[in-house]
C-alpha positions as CSV (number, residue, x, y, z in Angstrom):
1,X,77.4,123.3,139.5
2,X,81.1,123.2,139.7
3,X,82.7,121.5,136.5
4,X,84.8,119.4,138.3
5,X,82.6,117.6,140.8
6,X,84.4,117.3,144.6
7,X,83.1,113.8,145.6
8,X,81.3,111.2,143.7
9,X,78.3,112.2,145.7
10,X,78.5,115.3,144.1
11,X,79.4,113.9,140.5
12,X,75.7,111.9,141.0
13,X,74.4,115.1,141.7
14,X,76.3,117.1,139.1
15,X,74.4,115.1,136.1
16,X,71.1,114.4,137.8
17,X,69.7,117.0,135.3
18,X,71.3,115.5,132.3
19,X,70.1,112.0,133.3
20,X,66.4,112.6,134.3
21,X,63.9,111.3,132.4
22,X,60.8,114.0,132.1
23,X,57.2,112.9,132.6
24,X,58.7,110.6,135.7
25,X,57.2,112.8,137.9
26,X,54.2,114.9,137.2
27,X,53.8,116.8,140.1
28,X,56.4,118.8,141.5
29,X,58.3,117.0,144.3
30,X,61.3,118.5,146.2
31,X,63.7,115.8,147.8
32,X,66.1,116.8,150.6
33,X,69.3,114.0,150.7
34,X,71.7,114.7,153.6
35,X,74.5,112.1,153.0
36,X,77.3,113.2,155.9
37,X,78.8,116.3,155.2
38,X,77.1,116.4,151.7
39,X,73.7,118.3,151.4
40,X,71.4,118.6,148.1
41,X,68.0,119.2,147.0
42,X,66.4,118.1,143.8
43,X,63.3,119.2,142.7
44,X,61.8,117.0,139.9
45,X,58.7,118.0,137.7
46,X,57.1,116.8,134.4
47,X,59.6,118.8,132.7
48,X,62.7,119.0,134.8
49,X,65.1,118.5,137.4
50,X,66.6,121.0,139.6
51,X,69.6,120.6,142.0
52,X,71.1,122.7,144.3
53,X,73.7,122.3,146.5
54,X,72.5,122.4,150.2
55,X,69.2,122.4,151.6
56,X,66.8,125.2,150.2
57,X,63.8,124.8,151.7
58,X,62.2,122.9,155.0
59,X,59.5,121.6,153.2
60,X,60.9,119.3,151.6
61,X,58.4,116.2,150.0
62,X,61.1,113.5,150.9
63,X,63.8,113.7,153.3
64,X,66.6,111.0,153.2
65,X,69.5,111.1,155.6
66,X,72.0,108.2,155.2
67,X,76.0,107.7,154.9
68,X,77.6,108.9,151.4
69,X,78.8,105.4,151.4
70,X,75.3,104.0,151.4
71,X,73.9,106.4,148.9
72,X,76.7,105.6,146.7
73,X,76.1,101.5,147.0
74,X,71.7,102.0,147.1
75,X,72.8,104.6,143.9
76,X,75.1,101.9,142.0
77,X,72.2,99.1,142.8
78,X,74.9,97.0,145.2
79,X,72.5,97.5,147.9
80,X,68.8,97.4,148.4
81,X,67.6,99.0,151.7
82,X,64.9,96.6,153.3
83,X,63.2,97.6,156.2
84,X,65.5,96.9,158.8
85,X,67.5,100.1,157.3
86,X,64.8,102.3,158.7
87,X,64.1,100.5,161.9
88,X,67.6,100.0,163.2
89,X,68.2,104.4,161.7
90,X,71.1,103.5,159.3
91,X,68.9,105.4,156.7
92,X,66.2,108.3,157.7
93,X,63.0,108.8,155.3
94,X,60.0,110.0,156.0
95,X,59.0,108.3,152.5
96,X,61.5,105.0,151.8
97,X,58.9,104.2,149.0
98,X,59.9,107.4,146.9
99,X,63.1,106.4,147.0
100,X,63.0,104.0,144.7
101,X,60.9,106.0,142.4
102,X,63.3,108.7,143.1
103,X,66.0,106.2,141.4
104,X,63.6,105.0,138.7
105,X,63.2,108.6,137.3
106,X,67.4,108.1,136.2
107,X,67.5,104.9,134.9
């Protein structure tokens, strides 16, 4: 991770690690997020979190594809997808319900 995050998507992603809370998860689950130009995978266990930068793998668990400026408001809590999101394509998931799980395991 680079010390001085580029973007505050990748500040978020920077301290994932620091910020996850073990035991949220208990079996491992990879995520894919592709937020515009910005692409990270975070693989959460009983014990840890891992991020990397870019997509490591195509079997991802959970795939999310959205705009950076819709992660960052769902991220913050000043926006809470509802199904139209997924209908109408402004977010992609093949799992919205993780999601929120996803964000539970930080808080």
């Amino acid at each position: 991770m680079p010390d001085k995050p580029s973007s505050p998507i990748a500040a978020i992603f920077s301290n994932l690690e620091k910020k996850y809370r073990p035991g949220a998860y208990t079996k491992p689950t990879t995520f894919y997020f592709s937020l515009d130009d910005e692409k990270w995978t975070v693989t959460l266990d009983a014990k840890a979190c891992r991020v990397t930068k870019g997509k490591v793998t195509d079997q991802a668990d959970v795939v999310l594809k959205t705009s950076s400026d819709l992660f960052l408001q769902m991220w913050r809590g000043e926006y809470q997808p509802g199904a139209g999101d997924f209908f109408t394509g402004r977010i992609k998931s093949n799992d919205p319900q993780a999601l929120k799980t996803f964000m539970a395991a930080f808080s």
